[in-house]
N, C-alpha and C positions, 0 to 999 in steps of 0.2 A: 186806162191802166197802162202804164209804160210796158215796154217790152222789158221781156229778160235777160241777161247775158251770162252762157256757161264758158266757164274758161278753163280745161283738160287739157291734165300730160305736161307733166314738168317734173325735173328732180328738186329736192327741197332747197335745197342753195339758190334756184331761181326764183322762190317765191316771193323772196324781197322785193325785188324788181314789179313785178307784178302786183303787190299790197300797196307799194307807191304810186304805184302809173292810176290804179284803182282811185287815189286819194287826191292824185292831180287832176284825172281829170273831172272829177267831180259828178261823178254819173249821179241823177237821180234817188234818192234816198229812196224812192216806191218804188223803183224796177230792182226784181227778183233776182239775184247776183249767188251762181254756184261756181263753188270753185273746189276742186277734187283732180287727184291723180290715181295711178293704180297704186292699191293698197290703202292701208290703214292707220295712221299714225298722231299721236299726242301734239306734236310738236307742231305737225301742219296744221291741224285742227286751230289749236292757239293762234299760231298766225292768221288764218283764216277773219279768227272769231275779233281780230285788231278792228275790221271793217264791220261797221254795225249792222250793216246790213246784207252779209256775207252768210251763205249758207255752206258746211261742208260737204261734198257729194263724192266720197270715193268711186272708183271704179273699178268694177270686176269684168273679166273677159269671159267668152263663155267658153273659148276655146280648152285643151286640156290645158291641165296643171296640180299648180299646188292645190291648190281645193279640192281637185278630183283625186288625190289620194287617199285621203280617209275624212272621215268627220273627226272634228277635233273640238267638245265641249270636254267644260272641265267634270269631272268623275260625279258631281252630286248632279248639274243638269243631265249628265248622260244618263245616271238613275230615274229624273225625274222624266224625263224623256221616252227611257222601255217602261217604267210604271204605266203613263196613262198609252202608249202605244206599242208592248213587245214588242210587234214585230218591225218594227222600225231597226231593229238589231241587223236584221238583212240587208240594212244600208248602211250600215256606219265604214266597211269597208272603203274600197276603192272602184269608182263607176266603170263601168265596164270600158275599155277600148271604143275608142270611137267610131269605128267600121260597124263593132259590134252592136253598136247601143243604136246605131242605125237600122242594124237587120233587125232590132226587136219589134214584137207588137208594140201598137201605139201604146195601151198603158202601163206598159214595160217603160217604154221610151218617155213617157210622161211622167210616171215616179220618181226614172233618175233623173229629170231634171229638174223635179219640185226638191227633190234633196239638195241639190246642186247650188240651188236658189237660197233654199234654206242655210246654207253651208255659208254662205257672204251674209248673210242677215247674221248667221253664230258672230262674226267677226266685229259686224257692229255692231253688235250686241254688246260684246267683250268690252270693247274701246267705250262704248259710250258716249262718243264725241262728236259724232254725224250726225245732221240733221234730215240727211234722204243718199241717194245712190246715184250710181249711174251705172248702164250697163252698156258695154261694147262688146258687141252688138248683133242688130238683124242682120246675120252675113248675106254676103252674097248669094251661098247655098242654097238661101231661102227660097230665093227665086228661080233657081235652076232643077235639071233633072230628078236631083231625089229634095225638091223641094218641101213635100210637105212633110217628111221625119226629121228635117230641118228645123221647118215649123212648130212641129211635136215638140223636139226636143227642145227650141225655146219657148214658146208656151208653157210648159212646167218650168225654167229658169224664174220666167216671169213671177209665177204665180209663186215659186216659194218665196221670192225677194220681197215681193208685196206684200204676203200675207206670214211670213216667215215658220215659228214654229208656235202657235197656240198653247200647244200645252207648254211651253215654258213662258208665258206672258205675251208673248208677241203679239201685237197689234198691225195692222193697218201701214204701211210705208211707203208710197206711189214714189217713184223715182223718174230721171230723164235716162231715155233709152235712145242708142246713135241705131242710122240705118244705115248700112253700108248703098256705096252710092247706085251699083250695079240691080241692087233687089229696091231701088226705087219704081219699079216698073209694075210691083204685086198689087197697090189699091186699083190699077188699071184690069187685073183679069178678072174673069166669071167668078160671082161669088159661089160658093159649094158651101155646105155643113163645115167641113176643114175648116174652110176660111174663117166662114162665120164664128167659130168656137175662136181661132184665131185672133182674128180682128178682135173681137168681145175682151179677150182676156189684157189685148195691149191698152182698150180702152180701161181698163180698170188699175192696170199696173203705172200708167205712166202720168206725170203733169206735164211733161215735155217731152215730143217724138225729134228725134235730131235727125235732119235728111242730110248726109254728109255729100253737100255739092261740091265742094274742091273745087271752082273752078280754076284753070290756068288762068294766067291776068294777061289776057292777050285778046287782040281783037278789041271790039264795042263792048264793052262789061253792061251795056243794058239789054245786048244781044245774047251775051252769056245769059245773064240775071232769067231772062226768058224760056233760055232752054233749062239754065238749072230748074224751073218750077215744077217740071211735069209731076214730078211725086207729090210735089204738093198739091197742083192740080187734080193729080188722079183720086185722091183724098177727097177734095171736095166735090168731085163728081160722084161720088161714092151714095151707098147708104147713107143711115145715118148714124151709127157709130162712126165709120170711116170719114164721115164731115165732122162731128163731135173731135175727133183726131187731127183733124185739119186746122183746128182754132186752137191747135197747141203745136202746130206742128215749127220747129225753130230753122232758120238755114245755119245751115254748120260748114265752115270755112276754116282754114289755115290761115296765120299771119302772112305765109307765104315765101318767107328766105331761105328756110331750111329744105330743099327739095328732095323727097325722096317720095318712089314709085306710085300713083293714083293717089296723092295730096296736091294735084295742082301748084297752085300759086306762081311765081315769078319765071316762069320756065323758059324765057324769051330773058332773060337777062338784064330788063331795063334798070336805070337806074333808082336809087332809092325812089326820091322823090316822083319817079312816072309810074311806080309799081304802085303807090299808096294812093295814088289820086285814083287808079285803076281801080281798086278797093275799095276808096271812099265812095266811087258812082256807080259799082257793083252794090254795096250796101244801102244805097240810095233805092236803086231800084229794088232792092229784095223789100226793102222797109214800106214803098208804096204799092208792095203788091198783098198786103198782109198778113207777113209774117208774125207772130208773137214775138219774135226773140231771134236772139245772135250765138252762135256756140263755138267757138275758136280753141282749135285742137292743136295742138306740137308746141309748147314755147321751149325747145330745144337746141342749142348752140344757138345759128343764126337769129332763128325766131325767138330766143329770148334777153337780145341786149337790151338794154335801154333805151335809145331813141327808139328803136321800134316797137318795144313792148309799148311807150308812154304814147306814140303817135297810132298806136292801134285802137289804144282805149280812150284817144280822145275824138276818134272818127267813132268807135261804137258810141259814146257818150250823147254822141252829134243826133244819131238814129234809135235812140231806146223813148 
């Protein structure tokens, strides 16, 4: 089975660019191709759907925002909605502050985030036009100090995305979830009940775990390629859900021009041409180490002209 390739994060005016580079360089008709930015939109979708073999994957953050201010269905599902669950009314508000929603009990903390979940499922719901998700992401948090109400709190993201809101129809949705590069370090610790409830739930939400290795394009990129693995490693050292996770797990990289804070990529300044061969034998070596798949984040100003979008996707094309 070919590998997959996700391609996140663009404004819709660069999608052109990207629909073409897709078409030149002639990736594989069998490998798996999502392509999605933040939000929800007709118009992307279409473009999208140009590519036959293109799936749309919006992305939701988990951080606050517009989601976390109210639920927003329209007035007959929000009927159908308190019908088969009154009390669901106690959520349609605004989730609590995020300190706050921290200090709660776990199943406090786990309700608002199955609402939360459910809240980005409303939307593709609405739109109609998606064919899976993406969620950004397992922060950092997760893996630090108050890491397991981190964890809490997206394990319910997860599980509403997935499994959205039943009683209005919802089915079933597995989506690709990114992991921040810092909480690459969690399949490495002591499994606990947490964990396990943890680990369990990302096995069921996701078809694709994205380990955002950034790496800078400096140095031996088979040396990099080595150290970025450990999360994947520590995956398949794992149980077996967390090896089950490992056989989806994608490496997730920057094009690399656009440099901004822990995205890696060209940070040494080289020229086009020595940053993309740096990339081509980073991708070389992620591809013979077993990865599933390729996920390329930011195609923004720099990262999204033309020679570079078109010579990115015909190094992925080289490795799927």
């Amino acid at each position: 089975m070919p590998r997959s390739v996700v391609l996140s994060y663009f404004e819709p005016r660069e999608l052109a660019t990207i629909v073409a580079s897709v078409r030149e360089a002639r990736l594989p008709t069998r490998a798996p191709l999502f392509i999605g930015s933040y939000g929800v939109g007709d118009r992307i979708a279409a473009r999208v759907h140009e590519l036959p073999q293109a799936r749309y994957a919006p992305m939701f953050h988990v951080e606050p925002g517009w989601f976390w201010e109210r639920r927003r269905l329209e007035p007959r599902l929000e009927q159908e909605l308190l019908a088969a669950n009154p009390r669901s009314s106690r959520l349609a508000g605004p989730l609590p502050p995020l300190p706050e929603l921290l200090r709660l009990p776990t199943a406090g903390r786990v309700t608002w985030g199955v609402e939360l979940g459910a809240r980005f499922r409303d939307a593709l719901r609405a739109a109609a036009v998606a064919e899976t998700w993406q969620l950004d992401e397992i922060v950092a948090e997760c893996a630090g100090p108050q890491g397991r109400t981190y964890r809490e709190l997206t394990r319910g993201v997860l599980r509403g995305l997935a499994y959205g809101r039943p009683a209005l129809g919802d089915r079933t949705q597995r989506g690709l979830v990114w992991w921040a590069k810092s909480a690459l370090v969690l399949p490495s610790r002591r499994i606990t009940p947490e964990l396990t409830v943890f680990w369990r739930m990302l096995d069921r939400a996701c078809i694709g775990l994205i380990g955002e290795e950034y790496p800078d394009f400096a140095g031996d990129p088979r040396a990099a390629a080595r150290r970025a693995a450990a999360g994947h490693d520590g995956l398949r050292r794992g149980g077996p859900v967390r090896r089950a996770l490992a056989r989806r797990y994608v490496a997730g990289l920057t094009p690399g021009f656009r440099l901004e804070p822990g995205l890696g990529g060209n940070v040494r300044g080289l020229p086009r041409d020595e940053a993309e061969r740096w990339r081509t034998q980073y991708l070389r070596a992620r591809a013979a180490a077993g990865v599933s798949g390729f996920a390329e984040f930011n195609f923004r100003f720099e990262n999204s002209s033309r020679p570079v979008v078109r010579e990115l996707l015909r190094e992925l094309a080289a490795v799927v």
